[in-house]
C-alpha positions in Angstrom: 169.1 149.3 95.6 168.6 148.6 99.2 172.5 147.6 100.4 173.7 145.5 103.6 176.7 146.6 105.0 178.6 144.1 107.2 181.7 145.6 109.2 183.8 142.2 110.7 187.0 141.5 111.8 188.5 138.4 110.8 191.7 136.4 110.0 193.6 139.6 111.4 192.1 141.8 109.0 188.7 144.5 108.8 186.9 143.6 105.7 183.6 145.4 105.1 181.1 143.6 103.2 178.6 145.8 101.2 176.3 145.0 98.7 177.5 147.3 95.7 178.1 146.3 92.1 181.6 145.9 91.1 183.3 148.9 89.2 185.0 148.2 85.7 188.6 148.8 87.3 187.8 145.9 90.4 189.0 142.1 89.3 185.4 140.3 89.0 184.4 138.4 92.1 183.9 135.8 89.9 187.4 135.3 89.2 187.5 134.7 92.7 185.2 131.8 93.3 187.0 128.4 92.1 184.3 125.2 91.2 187.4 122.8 91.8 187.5 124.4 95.7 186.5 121.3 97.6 187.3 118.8 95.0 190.3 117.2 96.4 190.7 114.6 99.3 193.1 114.6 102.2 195.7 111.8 102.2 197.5 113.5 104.8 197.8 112.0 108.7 198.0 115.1 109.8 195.2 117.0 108.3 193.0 114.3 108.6 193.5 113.7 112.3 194.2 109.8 112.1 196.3 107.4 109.2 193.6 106.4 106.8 193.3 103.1 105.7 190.9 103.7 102.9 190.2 107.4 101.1 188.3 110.2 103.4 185.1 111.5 101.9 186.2 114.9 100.8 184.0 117.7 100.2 182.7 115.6 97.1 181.7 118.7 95.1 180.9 119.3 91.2 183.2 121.8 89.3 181.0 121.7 86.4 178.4 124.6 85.1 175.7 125.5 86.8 173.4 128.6 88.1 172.0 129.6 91.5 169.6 127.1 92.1 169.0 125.8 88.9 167.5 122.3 87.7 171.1 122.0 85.5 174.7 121.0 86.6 176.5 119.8 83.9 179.8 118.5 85.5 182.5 115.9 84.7 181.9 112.7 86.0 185.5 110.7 86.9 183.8 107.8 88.6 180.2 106.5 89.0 178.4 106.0 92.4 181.4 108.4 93.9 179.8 111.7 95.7 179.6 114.4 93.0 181.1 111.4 90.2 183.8 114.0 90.3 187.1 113.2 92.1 190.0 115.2 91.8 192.9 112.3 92.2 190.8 110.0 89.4 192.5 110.3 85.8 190.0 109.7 83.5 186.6 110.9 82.5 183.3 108.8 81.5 181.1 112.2 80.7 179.4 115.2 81.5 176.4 115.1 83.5 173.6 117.0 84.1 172.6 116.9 87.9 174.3 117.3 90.6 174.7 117.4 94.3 177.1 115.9 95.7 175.5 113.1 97.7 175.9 109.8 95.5 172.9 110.4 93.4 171.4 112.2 90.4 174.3 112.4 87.8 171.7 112.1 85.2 172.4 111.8 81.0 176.0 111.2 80.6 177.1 112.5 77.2 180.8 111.8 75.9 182.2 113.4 72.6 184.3 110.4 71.2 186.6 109.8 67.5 187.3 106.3 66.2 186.7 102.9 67.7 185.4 102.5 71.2 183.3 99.5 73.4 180.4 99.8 76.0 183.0 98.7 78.7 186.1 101.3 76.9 185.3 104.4 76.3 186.4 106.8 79.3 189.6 109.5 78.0 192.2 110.4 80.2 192.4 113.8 80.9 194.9 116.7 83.2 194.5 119.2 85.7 197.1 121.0 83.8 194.2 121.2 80.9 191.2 121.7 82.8 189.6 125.2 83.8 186.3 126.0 85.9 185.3 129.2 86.9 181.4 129.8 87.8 179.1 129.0 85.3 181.5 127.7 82.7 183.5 124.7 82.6 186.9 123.4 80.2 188.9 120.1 79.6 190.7 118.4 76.9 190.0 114.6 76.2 193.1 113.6 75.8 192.3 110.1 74.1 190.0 111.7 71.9 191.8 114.9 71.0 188.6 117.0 71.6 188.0 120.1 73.9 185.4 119.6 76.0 183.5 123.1 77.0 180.0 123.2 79.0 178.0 126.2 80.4 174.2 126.4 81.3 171.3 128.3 81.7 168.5 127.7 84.7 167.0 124.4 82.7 169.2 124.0 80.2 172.9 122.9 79.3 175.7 124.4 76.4 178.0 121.7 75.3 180.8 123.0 72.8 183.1 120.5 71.4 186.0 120.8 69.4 187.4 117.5 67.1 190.8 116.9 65.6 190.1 117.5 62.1 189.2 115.7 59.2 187.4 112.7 62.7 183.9 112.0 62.6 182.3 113.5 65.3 180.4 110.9 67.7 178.9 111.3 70.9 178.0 108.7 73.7 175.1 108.6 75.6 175.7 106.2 78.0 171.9 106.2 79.6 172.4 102.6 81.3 174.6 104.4 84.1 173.9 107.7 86.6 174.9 107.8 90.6 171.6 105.7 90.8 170.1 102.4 89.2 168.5 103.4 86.1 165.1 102.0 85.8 164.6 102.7 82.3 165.8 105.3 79.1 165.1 106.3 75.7 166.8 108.5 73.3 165.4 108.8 69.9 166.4 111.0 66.9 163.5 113.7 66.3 164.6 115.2 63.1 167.7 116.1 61.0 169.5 117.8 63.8 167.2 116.8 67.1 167.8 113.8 69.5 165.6 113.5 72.2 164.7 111.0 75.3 164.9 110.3 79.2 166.3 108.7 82.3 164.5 107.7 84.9 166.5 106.8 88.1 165.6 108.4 91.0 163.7 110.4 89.2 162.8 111.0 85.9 164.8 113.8 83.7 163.4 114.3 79.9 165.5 116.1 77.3 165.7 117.6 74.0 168.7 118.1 72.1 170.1 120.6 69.2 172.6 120.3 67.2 174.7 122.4 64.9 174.9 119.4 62.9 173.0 117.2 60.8 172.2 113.8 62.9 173.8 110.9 60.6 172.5 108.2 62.6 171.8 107.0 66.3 172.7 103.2 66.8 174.4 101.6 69.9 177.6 99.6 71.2 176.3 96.4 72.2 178.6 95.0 75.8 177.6 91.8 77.2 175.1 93.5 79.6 174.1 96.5 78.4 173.9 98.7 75.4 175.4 102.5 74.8 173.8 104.6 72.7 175.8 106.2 70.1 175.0 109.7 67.7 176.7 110.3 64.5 177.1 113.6 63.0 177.5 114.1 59.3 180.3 116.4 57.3 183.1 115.3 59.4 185.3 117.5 56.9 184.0 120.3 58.4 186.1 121.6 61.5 183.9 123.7 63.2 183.5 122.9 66.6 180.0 120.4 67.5 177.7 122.5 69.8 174.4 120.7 71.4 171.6 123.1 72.9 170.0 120.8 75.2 166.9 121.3 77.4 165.6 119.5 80.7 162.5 119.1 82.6 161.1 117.0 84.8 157.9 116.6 83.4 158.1 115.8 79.7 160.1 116.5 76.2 157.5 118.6 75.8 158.8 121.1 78.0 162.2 120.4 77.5 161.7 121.7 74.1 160.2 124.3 75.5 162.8 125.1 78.2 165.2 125.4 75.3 163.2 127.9 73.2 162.5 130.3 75.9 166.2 130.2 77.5 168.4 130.1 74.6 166.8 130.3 71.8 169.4 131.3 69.1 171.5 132.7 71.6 175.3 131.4 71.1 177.5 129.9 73.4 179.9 132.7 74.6 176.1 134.6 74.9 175.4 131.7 77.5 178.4 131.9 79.3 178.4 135.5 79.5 175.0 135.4 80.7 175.7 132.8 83.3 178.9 134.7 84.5 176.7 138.1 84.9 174.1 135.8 87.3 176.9 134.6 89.4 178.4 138.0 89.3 175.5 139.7 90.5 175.0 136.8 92.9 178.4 137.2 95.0 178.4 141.0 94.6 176.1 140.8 97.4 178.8 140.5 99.2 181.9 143.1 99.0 185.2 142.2 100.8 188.2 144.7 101.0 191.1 144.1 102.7 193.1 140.3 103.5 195.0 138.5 101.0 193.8 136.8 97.6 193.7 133.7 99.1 191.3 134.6 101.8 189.6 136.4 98.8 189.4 132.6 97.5 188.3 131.2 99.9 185.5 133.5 100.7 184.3 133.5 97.2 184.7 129.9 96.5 183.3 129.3 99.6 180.0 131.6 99.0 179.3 130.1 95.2 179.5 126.7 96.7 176.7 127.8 99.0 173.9 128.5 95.9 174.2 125.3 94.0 171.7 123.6 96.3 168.7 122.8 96.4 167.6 122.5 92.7 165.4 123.7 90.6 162.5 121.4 89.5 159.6 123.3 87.8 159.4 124.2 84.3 159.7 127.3 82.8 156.0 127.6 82.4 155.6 126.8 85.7 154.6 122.9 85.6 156.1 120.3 87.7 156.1 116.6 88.7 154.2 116.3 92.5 155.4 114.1 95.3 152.8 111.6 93.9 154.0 111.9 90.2 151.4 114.2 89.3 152.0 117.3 86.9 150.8 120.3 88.3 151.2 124.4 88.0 150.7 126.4 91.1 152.7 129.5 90.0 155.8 129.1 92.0 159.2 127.4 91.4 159.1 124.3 92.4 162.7 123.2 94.4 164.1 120.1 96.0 164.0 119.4 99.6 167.1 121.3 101.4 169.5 119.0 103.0 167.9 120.2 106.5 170.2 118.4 108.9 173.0 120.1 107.4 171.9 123.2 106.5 169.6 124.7 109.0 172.4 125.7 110.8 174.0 128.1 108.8 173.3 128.4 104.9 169.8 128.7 104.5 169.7 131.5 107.2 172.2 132.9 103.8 169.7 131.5 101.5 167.0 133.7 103.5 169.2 136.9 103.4 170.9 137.0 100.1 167.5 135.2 98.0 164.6 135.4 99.8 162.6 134.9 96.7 164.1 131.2 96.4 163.5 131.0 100.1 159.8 131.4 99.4 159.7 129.5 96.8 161.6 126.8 98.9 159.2 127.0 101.3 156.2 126.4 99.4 157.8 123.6 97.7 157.8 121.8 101.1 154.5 123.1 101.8 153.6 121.3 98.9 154.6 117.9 99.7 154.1 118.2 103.2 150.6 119.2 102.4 150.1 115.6 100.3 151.5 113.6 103.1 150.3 115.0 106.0 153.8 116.1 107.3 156.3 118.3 106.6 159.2 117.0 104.9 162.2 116.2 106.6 166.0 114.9 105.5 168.4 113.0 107.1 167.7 113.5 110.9 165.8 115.6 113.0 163.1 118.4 111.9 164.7 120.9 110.9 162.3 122.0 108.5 161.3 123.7 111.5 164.4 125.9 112.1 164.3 127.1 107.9 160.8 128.1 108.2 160.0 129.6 111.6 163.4 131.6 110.4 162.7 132.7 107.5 159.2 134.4 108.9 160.9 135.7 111.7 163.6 137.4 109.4 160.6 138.8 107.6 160.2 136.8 105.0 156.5 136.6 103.6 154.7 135.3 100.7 154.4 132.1 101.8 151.5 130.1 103.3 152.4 130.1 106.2 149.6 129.1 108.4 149.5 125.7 106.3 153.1 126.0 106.7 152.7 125.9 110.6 149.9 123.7 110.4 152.3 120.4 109.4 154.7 122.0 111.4 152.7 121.5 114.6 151.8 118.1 113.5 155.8 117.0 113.5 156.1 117.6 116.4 152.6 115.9 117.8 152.2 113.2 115.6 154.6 110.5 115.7 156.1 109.4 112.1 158.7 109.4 109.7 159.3 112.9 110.0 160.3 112.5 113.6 160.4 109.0 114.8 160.2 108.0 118.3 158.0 111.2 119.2 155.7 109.4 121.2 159.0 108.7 123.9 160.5 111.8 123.6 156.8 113.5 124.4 156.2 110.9 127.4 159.7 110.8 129.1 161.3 113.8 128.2 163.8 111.9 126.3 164.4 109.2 123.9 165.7 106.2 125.0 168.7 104.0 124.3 169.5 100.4 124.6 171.9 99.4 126.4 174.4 96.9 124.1 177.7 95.1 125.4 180.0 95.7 122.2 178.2 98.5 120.1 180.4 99.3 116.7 180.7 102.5 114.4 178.3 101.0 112.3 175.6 100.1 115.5 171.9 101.5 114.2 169.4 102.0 117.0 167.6 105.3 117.9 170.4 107.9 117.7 168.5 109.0 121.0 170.9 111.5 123.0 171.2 113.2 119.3 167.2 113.7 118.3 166.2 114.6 122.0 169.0 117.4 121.6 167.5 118.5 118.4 163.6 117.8 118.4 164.7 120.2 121.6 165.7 123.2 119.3 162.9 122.3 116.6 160.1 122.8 119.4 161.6 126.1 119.8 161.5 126.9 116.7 157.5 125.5 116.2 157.6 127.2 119.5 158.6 130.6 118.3 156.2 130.7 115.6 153.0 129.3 117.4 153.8 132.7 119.4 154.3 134.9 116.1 151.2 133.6 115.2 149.2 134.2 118.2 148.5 130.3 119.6 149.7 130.5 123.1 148.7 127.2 124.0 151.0 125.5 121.7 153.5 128.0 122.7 153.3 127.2 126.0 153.3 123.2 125.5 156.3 123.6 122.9 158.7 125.8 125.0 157.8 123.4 127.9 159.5 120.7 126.0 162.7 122.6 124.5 164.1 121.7 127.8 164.0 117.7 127.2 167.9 118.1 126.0 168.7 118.5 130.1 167.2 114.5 130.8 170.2 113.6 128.9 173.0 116.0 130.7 174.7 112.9 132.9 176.8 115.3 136.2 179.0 112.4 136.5 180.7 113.4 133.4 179.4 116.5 132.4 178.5 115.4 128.8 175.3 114.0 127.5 175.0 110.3 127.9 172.4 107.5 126.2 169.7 106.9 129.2 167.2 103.7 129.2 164.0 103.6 129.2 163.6 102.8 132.8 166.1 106.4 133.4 169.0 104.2 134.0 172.2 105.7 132.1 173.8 103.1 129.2 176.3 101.8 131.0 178.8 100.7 128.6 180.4 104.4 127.7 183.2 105.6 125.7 182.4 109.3 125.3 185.7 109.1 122.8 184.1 106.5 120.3 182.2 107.5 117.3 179.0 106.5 116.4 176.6 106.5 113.3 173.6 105.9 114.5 173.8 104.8 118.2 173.2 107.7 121.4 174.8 109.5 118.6 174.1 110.8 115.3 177.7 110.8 113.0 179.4 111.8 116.5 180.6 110.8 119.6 179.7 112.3 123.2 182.3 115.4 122.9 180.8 116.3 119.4 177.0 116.1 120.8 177.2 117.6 124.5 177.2 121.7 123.5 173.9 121.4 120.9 171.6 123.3 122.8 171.4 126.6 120.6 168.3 127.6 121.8 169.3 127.8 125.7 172.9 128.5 125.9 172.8 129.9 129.3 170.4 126.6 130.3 173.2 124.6 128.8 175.6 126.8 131.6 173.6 126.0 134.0 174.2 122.6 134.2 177.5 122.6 134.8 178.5 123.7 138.8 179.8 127.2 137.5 180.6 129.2 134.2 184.5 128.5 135.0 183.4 124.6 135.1 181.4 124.7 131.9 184.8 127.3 130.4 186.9 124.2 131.6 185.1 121.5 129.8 184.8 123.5 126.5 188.3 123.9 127.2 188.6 120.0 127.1 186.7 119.6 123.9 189.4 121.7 121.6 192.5 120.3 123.6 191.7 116.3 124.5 193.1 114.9 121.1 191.1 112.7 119.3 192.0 108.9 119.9 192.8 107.8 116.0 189.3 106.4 114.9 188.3 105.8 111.6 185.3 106.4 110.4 183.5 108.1 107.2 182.5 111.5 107.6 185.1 111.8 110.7 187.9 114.4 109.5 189.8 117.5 110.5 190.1 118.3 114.2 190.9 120.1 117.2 190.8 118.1 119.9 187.5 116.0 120.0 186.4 119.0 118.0 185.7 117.7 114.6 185.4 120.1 111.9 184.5 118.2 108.9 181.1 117.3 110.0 178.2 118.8 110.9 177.3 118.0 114.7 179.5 120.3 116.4 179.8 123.7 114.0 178.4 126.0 116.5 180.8 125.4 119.7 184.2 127.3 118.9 181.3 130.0 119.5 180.5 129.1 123.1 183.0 131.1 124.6 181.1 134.4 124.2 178.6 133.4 126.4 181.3 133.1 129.2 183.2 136.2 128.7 186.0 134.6 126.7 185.8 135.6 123.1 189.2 135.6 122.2 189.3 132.0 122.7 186.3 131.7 120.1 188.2 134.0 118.0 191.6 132.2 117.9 189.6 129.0 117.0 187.7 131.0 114.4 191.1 132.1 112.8 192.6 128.4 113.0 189.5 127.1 111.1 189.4 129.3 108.2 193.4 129.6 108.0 193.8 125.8 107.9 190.6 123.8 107.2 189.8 125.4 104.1 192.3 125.0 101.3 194.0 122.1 102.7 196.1 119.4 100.9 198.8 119.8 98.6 196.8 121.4 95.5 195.1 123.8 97.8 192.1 122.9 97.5 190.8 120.5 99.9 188.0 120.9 102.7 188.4 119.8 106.2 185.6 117.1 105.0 182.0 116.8 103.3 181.0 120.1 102.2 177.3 118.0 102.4 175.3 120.7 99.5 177.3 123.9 100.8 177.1 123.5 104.4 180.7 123.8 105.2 181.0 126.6 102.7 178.2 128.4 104.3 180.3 128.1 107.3 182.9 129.9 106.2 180.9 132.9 105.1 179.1 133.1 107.6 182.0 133.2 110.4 183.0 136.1 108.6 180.0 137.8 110.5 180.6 137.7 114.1 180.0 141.9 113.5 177.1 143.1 111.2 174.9 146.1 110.5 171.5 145.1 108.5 170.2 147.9 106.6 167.4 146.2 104.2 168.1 143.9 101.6 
């Protein structure tokens, strides 16, 4: 086994990381890593840096079952159209789902185990924390209306449900197929045989399965509401007391293959054989990592913190290989298949883990991008900017092969020459050097117009990344034309008040500025002008530069981490020091900039505050600082544990 061994000091303690198997007499790591870290939400003034008038977004996490990067998360669902459909303060439970991510969608097949009478619009069970377990790859709660014990675990494709009934009930299940974190555009369930339900959702997308029981199937009618109807399954020999347990296998292509799915993951294997199975994965996964030293809490966190990080993105091909296309086409190319990564959020931080710790998802990520990219022309982007850039020109930097990756470059290139919905307003940024913004009297949280200051700073860092590996590939003139623009992010740097500033087109600054206010979508991207002014990862010493000394650019760093923030409200605003704003995104990388001026141990007493108070926060323990937006802020975490490393081979 090739072993990295990372040697870091951090929260006032040397841990060495290595990456050894546990011995028998070590507590598993897996006992570390909690699925209900990042589950709660901050009510607190205090923690949350203003008094909230409506609940903050917390880390909206699952703390159901699921593998590294599997097409399964079967997870409790406490509220539809919430994040993850799991939140911690809710008291009741409407089902277990089977897809997850934490962003308001998926949450497909909702399944319920239910005794006696019930309605369409009834049904959910109340259910306590003080009766509810979740530990990776396995999940436990008790249905308190219905007196059953819910238990789920999972394979890659496929999901374990174990239920057991008071005695002497009939044993019913609800499928409520009407209702996901989406609109549901159609569903179907069917009985297949004795002991065999089958059917499938189609939402967002469109999520087949085939179901096995260990019981006979009595019959499958439905609860008829006003406005919809909820399927219902009946199991026979409700005398018997042994606990109901469904086999149930997924695809994204047909029921075909879910079948399949089924037969070559579990076959007759039991359910303690699945969640040992899944344990070992997750086991194997974090000992990747060895920490010795700090307390168990920090031991908690870190774990917690690096399961969170492999949940996303999701498995979508078969295990024969088949998946659904971009354009709804089936088709085999011999690679798994995976979602789009949430780029804007993770490019900075946990799909550089991704690449380190599995490469061969990596590749397979990459390809899966390649894929659609190569259907539409361009290379697929999320959220904001074009990051796609960053992951891949990484990745084969870091060594990675295996993957196309001329094509990869090829669509590449063509973001960043070809204006479109991978990087709008291209054709300004290319002409002026920037990207302009208008100039409105009374512009609102909510304002949309081009985000400008934001994309010019980052299509900046995305040319150097195309930039980077036009020159690992040997194409000097789209080196040359790239690096020449990763310098655009200076049109924006406004002397007056040494942050970057919304500019017209005709170069005129936008005059009405409040460098304290937060925006969505106007100059700014989910930030204000503090949160945006330091994103220039590529150039740090150009960013210097622009200030009149390093003791100038020092002093207004300075200013970010002790100016307090002004009491705004806003969604995905949460957690701070200063203007400094740890529960989003935009501004992750700047407790850092003090090492490029000398000053580390400010960087490193920021470091320490972070991770000793922005993870584990609230009264339970177990809130985030905000979003954890598909293991971004977990990935944080780990990785500023790393400021020290030595890489010898994976």
């Amino acid at each position: 086994m090739k072993r990295t061994t990372i040697i870091l000091p951090a929260l006032g303690a040397l841990l060495i990381l290595w990456t050894v198997a546990c011995t028998p007499s070590q507590k598993r790591l897996t006992d570390y890593a909690n699925p209900l870290f990042g589950t709660t939400t901050l009510w607190d003034s205090i923690d949350i840096g203003y008094t909230p008038t409506h609940r903050t977004w917390g880390a909206e996490v699952f703390p159901g079952a699921s593998l590294p990067n599997a097409m399964v998360q079967v997870s409790p669902v406490t509220r539809f159209r919430s994040g993850s459909g799991y939140q911690y303060e809710d008291t009741v439970i409407f089902g277990f789902t089977h897809t997850n991510k934490g962003h308001w969608n998926l949450c497909h097949v909702p399944l319920l185990p239910v005794t006696g009478a019930v309605s369409p619009d009834d049904y959910c069970s109340a259910y306590s924390h003080n009766d509810e377990e979740a530990h990776p790859g396995y999940y436990r709660v008790f249905l308190e209306r219905y007196g059953v014990n819910a238990e789920l675990t999972s394979t890659l494709r496929c999901a374990c449900h174990r239920y057991t009934y008071p005695a002497g009930q009939e044993k019913k299940l609800l499928a409520d197929l009407s209702r996901s974190n989406e609109r549901v555009r159609e569903w179907h369930i069917a009985q297949q045989s004795e002991s065999v339900f089958t059917g499938f959702q189609h939402a967002g997308e469109k999520i087949y399965f085939y179901a096995v029981s260990n019981y006979k199937i009595q019959t499958i009618d439905s609860l008829h509401g006003e406005r919809r109807a909820v399927p219902v399954i009946h199991f026979a020999d409700k005398e018997n007391n042994a606990p109901l347990e469904l086999k149930i296998g997924f695809s994204f292509v047909s029921v075909e293959n879910a079948k399949d799915n089924l037969a070559k993951e579990i076959e007759t294997k039991s359910f303690a054989d699945v969640r040992a199975e899944a344990t070992g994965t997750w086991e194997t996964l974090l000992s990747k990592i060895q920490v010795w030293g700090g307390t168990e809490r920090q031991r908690t966190i870190f774990y917690s913190s690096l399961y969170r990080a492999f949940l996303w993105p999701a498995l979508r091909s078969d295990a024969n290989g088949d998946f659904t296309d971009i354009h709804g086409t089936v088709t085999n190319k011999g690679f798994r298949y995976y979602t789009d990564p949430s780029f804007w959020d993770d490019h900075r931080n946990k799909l550089v883990l991704l690449d380190m710790l599995s490469p061969s998802v990596a590749v397979d990520v990459i390809h899966s991008i390649t894929d659609r990219g190569g259907k539409t022309g361009f290379m697929p982007t999320f959220f904001h900017g074009d990051h796609a850039a960053v992951f891949v020109a990484g990745a084969y930097l870091r060594g990675l092969r295996g993957f196309d990756v001329d094509s990869a470059y090829h669509l590449l290139l063509r973001n960043a020459t070809i204006e479109s919905r991978s990087r709008p307003h291209l054709n300004e940024y290319m002409e002026k050097g920037y990207i302009p913004e208008p100039d409105l009297a009374h512009p609102t949280t909510e304002t949309v117009a081009s985000a400008g200051v934001t994309k010019t700073l980052e299509y900046a860092y995305d040319d150097y990344a195309v930039a980077l590996l036009a020159k690992a590939l040997n194409d000097t003139a789209n080196y040359a034309m790239l690096m020449r623009r990763t310098g655009n992010y200076k049109n924006l740097f406004d002397p007056s008040t040494g942050l970057m500033r919304g500019r017209l087109a005709n170069g005129e600054w936008v005059q009405h500025f409040d460098p304290y206010y937060p925006y969505y979508e106007y100059m700014y991207r989910e930030a204000n002008a503090w949160q945006s002014s330091f994103y220039a990862p590529h150039d740090t010493e150009g960013l210097i530069g622009l200030y009149k000394s390093r003791d100038d650019f020092e002093n207004k760093l300075d200013s970010l981490f002790t100016i307090p923030w002004k009491g705004y409200e806003a969604y995905n605003f949460s957690g701070f020091i200063g203007q400094y704003c740890h529960g989003n995104q935009p501004d992750h990388n700047f407790p850092y900039l003090y090492y490029f001026v000398g000053k580390q141990e400010k960087s490193q007493a920021l470091l320490d505050t972070l991770m000793n108070y922005f993870y584990g926060m609230g009264k339970e323990g177990l809130a985030l600082a905000g979003m954890d937006d598909a293991g971004e802020m977990s990935s944080w975490c780990v990785q500023c544990h790393w400021p020290l490393y030595l890489l010898a081979g994976r």
